[in-house]
C-alpha positions as CSV (number, residue, x, y, z in Angstrom):
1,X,291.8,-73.5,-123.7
2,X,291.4,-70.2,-124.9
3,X,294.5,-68.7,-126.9
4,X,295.0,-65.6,-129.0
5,X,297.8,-66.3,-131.0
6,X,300.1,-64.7,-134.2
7,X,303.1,-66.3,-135.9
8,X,305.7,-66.3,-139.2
9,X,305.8,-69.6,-140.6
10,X,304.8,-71.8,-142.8
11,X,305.5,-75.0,-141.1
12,X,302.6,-76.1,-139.1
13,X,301.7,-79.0,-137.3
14,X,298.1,-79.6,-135.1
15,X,297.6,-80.7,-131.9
16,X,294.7,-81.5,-129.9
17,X,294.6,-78.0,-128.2
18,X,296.1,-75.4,-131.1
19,X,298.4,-75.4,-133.6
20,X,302.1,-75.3,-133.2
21,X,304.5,-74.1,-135.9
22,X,307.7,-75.5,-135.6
23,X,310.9,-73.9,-135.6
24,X,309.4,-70.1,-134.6
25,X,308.4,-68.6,-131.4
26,X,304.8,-68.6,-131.3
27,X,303.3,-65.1,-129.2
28,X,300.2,-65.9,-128.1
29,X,297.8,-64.4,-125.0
30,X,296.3,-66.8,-123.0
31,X,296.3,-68.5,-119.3
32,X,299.6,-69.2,-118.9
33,X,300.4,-72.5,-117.8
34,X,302.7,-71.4,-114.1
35,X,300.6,-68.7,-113.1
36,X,297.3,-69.5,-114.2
37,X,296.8,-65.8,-115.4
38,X,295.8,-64.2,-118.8
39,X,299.0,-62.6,-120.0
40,X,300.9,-62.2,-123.2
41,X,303.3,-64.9,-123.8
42,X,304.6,-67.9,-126.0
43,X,303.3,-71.2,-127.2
44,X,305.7,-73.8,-126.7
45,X,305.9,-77.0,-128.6
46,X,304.0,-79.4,-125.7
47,X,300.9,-77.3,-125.9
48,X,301.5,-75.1,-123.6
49,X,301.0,-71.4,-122.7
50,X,303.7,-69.7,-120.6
51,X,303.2,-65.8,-119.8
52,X,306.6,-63.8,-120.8
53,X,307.8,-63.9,-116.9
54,X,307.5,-67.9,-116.7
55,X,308.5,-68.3,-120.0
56,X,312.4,-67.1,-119.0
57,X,312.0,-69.3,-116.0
58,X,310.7,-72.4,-118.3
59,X,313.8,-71.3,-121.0
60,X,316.1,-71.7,-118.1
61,X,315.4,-74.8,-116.8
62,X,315.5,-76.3,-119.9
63,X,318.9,-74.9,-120.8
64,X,322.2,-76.4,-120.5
65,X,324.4,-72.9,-120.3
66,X,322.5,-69.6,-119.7
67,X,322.4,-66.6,-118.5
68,X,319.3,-64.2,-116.9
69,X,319.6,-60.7,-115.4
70,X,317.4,-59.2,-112.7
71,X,316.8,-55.3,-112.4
72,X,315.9,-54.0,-109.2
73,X,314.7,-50.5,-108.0
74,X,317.8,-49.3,-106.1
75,X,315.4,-47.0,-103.8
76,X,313.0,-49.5,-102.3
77,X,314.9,-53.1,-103.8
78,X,311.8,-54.2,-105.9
79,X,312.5,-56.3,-108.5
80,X,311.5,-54.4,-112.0
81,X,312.1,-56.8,-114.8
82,X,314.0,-60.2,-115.3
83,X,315.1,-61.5,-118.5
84,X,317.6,-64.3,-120.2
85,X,319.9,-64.2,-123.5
86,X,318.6,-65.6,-126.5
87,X,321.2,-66.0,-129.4
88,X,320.2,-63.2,-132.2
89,X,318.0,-61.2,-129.8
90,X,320.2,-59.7,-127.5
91,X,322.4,-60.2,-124.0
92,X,319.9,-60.9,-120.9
93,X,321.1,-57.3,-119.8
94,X,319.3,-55.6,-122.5
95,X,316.5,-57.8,-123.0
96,X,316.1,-56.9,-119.2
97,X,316.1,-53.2,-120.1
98,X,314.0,-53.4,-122.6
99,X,310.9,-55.1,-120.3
100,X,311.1,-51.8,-118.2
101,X,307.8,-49.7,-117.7
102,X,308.4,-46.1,-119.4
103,X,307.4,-44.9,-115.8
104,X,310.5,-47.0,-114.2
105,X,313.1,-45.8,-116.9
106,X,313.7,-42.7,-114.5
107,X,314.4,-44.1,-111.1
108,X,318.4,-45.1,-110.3
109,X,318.5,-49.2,-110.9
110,X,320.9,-52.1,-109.9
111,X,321.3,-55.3,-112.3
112,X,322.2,-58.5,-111.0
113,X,323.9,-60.8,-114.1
114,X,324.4,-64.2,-113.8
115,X,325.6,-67.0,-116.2
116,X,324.9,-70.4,-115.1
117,X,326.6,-74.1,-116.3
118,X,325.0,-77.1,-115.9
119,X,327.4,-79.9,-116.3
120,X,325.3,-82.8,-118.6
121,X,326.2,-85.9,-116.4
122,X,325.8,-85.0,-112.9
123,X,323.4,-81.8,-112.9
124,X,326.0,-79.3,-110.9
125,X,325.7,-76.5,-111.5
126,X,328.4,-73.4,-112.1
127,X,328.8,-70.0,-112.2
128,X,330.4,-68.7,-115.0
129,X,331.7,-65.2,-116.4
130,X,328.7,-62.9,-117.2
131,X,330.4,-59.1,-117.2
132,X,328.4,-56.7,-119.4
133,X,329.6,-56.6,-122.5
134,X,330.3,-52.9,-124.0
135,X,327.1,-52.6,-126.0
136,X,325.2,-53.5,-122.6
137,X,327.5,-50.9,-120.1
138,X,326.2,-48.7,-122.8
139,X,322.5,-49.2,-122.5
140,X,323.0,-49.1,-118.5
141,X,323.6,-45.5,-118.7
142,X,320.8,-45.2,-121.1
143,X,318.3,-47.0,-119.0
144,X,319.8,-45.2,-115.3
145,X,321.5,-48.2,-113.9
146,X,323.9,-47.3,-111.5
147,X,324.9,-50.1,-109.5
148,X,325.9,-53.6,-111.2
149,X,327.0,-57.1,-109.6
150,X,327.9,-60.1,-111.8
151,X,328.8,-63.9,-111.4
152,X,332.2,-64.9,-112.4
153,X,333.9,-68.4,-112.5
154,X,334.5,-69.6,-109.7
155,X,331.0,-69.6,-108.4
156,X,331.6,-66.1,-107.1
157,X,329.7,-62.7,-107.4
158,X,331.2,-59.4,-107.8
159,X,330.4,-56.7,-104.8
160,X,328.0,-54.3,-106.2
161,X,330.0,-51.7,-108.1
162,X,328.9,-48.3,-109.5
163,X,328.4,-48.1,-113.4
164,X,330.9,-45.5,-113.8
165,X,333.7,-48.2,-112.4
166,X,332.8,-50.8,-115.2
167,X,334.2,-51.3,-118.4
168,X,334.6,-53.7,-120.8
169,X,336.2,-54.2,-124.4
170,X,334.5,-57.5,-125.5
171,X,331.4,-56.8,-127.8
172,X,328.7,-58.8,-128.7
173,X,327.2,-59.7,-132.4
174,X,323.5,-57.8,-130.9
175,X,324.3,-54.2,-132.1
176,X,320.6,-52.8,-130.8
177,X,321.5,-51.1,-127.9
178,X,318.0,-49.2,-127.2
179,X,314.5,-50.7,-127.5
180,X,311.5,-48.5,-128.1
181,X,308.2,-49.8,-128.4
């Protein structure tokens, strides 16, 4: 298994195929696991490699409560970027934004945010409230999103509604609004 990989800690532990350091995200490039392409992704603790796309898919299988946006190009309805909230790094809106291509940054967008519940015992599964917070209405108008649609409890979805239309008081910890790499 071939794996490029970089990483903060001190805490190690080996495996038979690399090493794994507990507690951190381990980046690595490598053949991810889903796709069986060489991409630029994470290490997880079994071994192994998951490219950043199937990464958010494996986080959110594996997650009780979460939440994921999708950004689309409002033009032609391709599907740009999606991403889920990680506590400390950010709301899935902006995490989203922040995977866009320079090149798509431009082009009018619609976001599609949805927090999901799984319930422990019997596996249902909920919607729950997932309105852009202020910091993330913010970066919409930053990042030309003009269209947004989210879940709310009752396992219901907003209609599209324009950007202009949305507001919202409640603010998250994440104060990083823009992300320029």
């Amino acid at each position: 298994m071939a794996v490029q990989c970089s990483f903060d800690s001190n805490r190690k532990t080996k495996s038979k195929t690399s090493t794994i350091f507990l507690g951190k995200k381990m980046t690595c490039t490598g053949y991810c696991t889903d796709c069986k392409e060489w991409r630029p992704g994470q290490l997880y603790e079994d071994g192994n490699v998951y490219c950043d796309t199937c990464w958010e898919y494996y986080e959110l299988k594996n997650t009780r409560c979460f939440s994921f946006a999708a950004i689309y190009d409002s033009s032609t309805g391709d599907l740009l970027t999606v991403a889920s909230s990680h506590i400390g790094t950010g709301c899935a809106e902006r995490r989203a934004m922040w995977r866009l291509k320079e090149q798509d940054i431009s082009s009018a967008k619609s976001i599609v945010v949805c927090r999901i519940r799984r319930n422990r015992n019997n596996k249902t599964m909920t919607f729950g409230m997932s309105k852009p917070c202020a910091q993330c209405i913010c970066a919409m108008h930053i990042y030309n999103i003009t269209e947004v649609s989210y879940s709310e409890i009752g396992n219901s979805f907003t209609a599209f509604i324009q950007l202009h239309e949305l507001h919202n008081t409640y603010s998250t910890a994440s104060k990083v609004v823009v992300s320029i790499e």
